[in-house]
N, C-alpha and C positions, 0 to 999 in steps of 0.2 A: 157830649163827646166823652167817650171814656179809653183808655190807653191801655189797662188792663184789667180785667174783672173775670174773678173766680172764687167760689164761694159756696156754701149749704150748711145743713144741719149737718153734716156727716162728713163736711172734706176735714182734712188735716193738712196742712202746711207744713212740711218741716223744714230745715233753714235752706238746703237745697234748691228748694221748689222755690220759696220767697225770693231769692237770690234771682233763678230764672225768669221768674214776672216781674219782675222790679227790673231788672236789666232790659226786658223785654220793649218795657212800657218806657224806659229813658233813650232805647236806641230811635222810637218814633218822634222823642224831640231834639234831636238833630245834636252836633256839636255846639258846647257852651261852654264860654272864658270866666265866667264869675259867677257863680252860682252858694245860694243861700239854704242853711237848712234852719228847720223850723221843727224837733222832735218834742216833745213833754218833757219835763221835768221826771225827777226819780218818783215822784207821787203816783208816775204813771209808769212804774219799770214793764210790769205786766203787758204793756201796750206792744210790747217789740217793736217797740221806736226805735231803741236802743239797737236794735240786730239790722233795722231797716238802713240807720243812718250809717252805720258801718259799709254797708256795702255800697252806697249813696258812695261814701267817701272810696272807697273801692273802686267804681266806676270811674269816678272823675278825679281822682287825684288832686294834684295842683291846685284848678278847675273850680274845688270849693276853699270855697275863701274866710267860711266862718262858720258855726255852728252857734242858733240863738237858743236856747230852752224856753219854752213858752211856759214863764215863769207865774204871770199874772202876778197875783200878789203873795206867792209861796217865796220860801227865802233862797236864797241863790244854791246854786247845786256846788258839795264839795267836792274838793278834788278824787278825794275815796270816791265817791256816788259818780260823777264821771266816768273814773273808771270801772268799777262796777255794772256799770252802763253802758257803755261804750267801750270798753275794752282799749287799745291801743291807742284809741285816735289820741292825736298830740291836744295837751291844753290850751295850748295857744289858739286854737280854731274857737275856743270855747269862749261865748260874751255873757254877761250879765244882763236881763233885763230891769229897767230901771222904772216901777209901771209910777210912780208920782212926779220925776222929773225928766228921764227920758221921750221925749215921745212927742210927736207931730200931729197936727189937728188935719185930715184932709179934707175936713166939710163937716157940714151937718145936718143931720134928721130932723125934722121941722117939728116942732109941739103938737101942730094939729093932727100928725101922722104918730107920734107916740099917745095921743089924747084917743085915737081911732083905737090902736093895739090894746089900751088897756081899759076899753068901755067907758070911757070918760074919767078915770080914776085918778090919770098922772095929766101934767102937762106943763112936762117940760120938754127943750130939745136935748139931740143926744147926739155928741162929738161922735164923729169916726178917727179912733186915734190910734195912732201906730208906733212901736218904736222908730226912731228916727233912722237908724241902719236901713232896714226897710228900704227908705227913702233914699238916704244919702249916700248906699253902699257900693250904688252904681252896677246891680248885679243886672245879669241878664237871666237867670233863674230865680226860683223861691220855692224851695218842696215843704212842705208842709205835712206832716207826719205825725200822725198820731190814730187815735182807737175811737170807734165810732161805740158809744155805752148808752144806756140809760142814764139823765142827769137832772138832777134836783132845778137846775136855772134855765136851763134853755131844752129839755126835752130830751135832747141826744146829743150829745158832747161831742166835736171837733167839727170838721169840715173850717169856716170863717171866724168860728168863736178860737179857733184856735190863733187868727190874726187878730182879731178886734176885743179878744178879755188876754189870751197868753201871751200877747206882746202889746196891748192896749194902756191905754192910761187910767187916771184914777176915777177923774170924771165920768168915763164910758163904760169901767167898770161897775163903779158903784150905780149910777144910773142902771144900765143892764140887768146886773141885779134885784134891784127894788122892781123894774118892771115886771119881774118873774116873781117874785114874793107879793106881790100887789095883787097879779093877774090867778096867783093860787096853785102849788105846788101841785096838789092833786090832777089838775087839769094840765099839767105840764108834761112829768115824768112819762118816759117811754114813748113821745111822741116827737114827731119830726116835724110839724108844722106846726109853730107855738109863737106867741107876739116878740118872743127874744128874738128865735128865728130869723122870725122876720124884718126885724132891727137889724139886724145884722146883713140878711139878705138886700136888705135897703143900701145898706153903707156899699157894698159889694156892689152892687147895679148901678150906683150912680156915683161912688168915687174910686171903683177896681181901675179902672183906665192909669190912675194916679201912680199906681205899683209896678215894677216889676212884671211877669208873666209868673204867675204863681198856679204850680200844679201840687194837688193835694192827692196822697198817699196815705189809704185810710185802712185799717183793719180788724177785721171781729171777732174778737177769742170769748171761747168759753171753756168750761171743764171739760177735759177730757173724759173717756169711760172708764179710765186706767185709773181716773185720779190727775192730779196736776192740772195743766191748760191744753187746750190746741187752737191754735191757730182755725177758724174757718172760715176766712175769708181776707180778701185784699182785692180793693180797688184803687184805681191809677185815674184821675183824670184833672180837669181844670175847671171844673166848674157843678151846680150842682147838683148835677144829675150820680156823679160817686157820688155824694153823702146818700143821695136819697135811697138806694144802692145797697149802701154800705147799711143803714138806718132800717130798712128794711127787713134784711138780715140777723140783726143784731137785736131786732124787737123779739125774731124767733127763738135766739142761741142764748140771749142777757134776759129774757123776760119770763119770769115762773109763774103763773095764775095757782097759785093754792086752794085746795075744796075748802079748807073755813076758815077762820081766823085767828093767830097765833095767841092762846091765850098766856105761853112762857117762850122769848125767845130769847137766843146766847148767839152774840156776836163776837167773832173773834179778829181781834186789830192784828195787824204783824208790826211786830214793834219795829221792824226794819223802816215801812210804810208809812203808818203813823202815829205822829209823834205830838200830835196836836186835834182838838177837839174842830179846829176848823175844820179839819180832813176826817178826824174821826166821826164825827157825825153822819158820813155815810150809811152809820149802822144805822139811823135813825132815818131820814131820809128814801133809804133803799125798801126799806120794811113798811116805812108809815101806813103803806096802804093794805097790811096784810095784818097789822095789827089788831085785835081783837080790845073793845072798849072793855075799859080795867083791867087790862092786858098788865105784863112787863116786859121789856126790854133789858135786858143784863148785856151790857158792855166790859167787854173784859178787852183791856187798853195797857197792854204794859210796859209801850211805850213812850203813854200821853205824860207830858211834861209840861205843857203849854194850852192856852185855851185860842189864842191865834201866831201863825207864824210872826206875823208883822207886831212889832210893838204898841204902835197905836189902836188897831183893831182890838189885840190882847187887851189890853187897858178896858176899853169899851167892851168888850164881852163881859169882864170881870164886872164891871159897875152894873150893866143893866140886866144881864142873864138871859135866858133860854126860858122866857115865861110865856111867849104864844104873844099871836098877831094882834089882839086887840092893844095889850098894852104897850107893843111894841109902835105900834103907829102913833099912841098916845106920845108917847116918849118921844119921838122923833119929831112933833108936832112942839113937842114943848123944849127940845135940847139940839142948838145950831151943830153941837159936834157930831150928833148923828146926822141932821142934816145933809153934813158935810162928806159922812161916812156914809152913804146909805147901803153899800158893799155889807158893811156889816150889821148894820138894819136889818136887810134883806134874810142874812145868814142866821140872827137871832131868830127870826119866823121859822125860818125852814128846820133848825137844830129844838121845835116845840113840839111836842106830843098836843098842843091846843089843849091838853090838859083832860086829853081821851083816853090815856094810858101813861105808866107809869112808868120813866126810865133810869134806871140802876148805871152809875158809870163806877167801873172797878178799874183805876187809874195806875200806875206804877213808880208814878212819881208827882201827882195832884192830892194836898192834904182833905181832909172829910169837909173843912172850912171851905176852901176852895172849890170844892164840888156843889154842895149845897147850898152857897152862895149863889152859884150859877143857875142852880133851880131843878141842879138834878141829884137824886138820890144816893148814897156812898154806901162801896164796900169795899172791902178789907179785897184785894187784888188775892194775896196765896188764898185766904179761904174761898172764894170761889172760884179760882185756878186746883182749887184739891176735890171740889165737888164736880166743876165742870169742867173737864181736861179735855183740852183741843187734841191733845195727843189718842185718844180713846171714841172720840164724838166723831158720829158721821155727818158729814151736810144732808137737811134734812131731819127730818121726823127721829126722836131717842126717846126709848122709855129707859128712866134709871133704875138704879136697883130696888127702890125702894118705892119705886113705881112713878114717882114723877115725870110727866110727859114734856118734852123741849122739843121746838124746832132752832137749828143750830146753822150760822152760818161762818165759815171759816175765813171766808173773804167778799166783803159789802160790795165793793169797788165793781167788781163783774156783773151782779147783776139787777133785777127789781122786781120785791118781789109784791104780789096786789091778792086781792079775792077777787071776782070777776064782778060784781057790785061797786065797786068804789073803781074800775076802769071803765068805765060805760063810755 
């Protein structure tokens, strides 16, 4: 069933038009006394979460009772970023998610069905775990809002990952995680039917009953041709034929097939965005498949301060690094805190080149020590901010002056890009 759906390579959305399908698709579900929203975190401003939940609150007034950020394990959102985001709505609407101690178990995915997902390779079970508001909040709605993307863990980001990783617990997280680092990034990225997926799709079919009525409000931006974003698409419904919908779309708007393989590429972070190599490794992740063996990767980061949000994962990235999968399983084979961590297990594999190409991170506030401890190359952030100027670069294909060839991307988050060999 879907509520509202509109969408192509070529539409545009402007706040307008969003405002009229979003209004369109709430007057189909009837009057509601308590309702919940569920938008991304500032990591995702780009998502027009932010524009969506405004008018969400616009609609219903009184009516909504809280606003949660599907936080997962990013750090809580300031009050700046709020309102940045969100423009007026009052703080008070706004909660904290809590993903290690907040949070209710509402069943579990059996070992032998995560043993099926990952070819034999895991086997363990895996909580469906929710924030406790969810549960306790007594609402009679739950919009769930967020941006259907290409994503390094589960294929295509939002739809139920948006309940079960950005208001989930530790255990279902890190679990999740490794199940998608186990099963192989490459095989993951850009698709909608992938073993996270379907973990998720599990918890959904056999403990959705447990929730609320939860309708999800998904949509698909890409660059504009002016430059900037547009909007191309938005769908409304409850269940998950939007994501499939929305995934669909977004393999066409988010997904760039390149004729060869980059042998220099220049990513550029917005320091507004991120601030952290957990987030910044996008650059890496989005690219991995377009990368050319003894390629480089130039990460130009000048807002990275941090290697993860969370202090504990930070710790553990600093100790073990971004050295690739084999020794990353060693390690967690041989040290209970990863174990315990496998969120960040998971994230060490995925943040690796496997040691096929070479990645440069030009950080703004991480020392040369701290980079290359981590397992990745340093550079001096002004000197290659004076060579590669995001201000001058186009996305896309640059010869420089001096004739050196880059492909340049100004923002990882939108989209992924492959050679048409390595997506088979």
């Amino acid at each position: 069933m879907i509520y509202s759906e509109t969408g192509s390579l070529t539409t545009k959305l402007d706040k307008t038009r969003l405002r009229s399908l979003l209004f369109g698709a709430l007057d189909k579900l009837g009057p509601r006394k308590r309702v919940l929203v569920i938008p991304p975190d500032f990591t995702r401003f780009h998502s027009q979460a932010g524009l969506l939940t405004q008018f969400v609150w616009q609609y219903y007034g009184e009516a909504l009772k809280a606003v949660l950020p599907a936080l997962g394990t990013h750090s809580p959102m300031t009050p700046k970023q709020i309102h940045e985001m969100f423009d007026e709505m009052p703080l008070a609407l706004f909660k904290d998610h809590d993903w290690r101690n907040d949070v209710i178990t509402l069943g579990t995915v059996p070992p032998e069905y995560v043993r099926t997902l990952t070819e034999g390779k895991l086997d363990f079970d895996w909580p469906v775990q929710v924030n406790r508001l969810l549960v306790e909040g007594n609402f009679d709605l739950i919009l769930s809002i967020g941006q259907v993307v290409p994503h390094e863990v589960i294929g295509m980001a939002n739809y139920n990952k948006n309940i079960f990783v950005g208001c989930g617990g530790s255990i279902a997280i890190n679990r999740s995680h490794y199940v998608g680092a186990v099963y192989g990034m490459e095989r993951i990225m850009g698709r909608a039917d992938t073993p996270v997926r379907r973990l998720f799709n599990y918890g959904s079919d056999h403990f959705g009953h447990l929730l609320p009525q939860i309708v999800y409000v998904q949509t698909v931006v890409g660059r504009a041709e002016e430059g900037g974003l547009a909007v191309r698409g938005l769908y409304v419904g409850p269940d998950v034929e939007v994501f499939n919908k929305a995934a669909a779309l977004s393999l066409d708007v988010n997904f760039q097939m390149v004729p060869k393989p980059f042998k220099k590429c220049v990513v550029y972070l917005d320091p507004s965005e991120f601030k952290s190599t957990w987030l910044g490794n996008k650059a890496i992740y989005r690219t991995r498949m377009a990368m050319a063996d003894g390629g480089e990767l130039l990460i130009l980061a000048p807002g990275v301060k941090e290697f993860g949000e969370d202090h504990q994962i930070d710790t553990l990235i600093r100790k073990y690094g971004y050295f690739g999968t084999e020794k990353t399983l060693v390690a967690v084979r041989a040290n209970k805190e990863l174990q315990d961590n496998l969120g960040a297990a998971a994230h060490l594999i995925h943040g690796s080149s496997e040691g096929r190409f070479n990645i440069t991170y030009a950080p703004g506030h991480l020392t040369r020590q701290e980079i290359e401890g981590a397992g990745f190359a340093f550079a001096e952030l002004s000197k290659a901010l004076a060579r590669y100027n995001p201000e001058t670069l186009k996305d896309g294909l640059n010869t420089l002056p001096d004739g050196e060839e880059i492909y340049y991307i100004s923002n990882p988050a939108i989209g992924l890009w492959a050679v048409r060999e390595r997506f088979a």
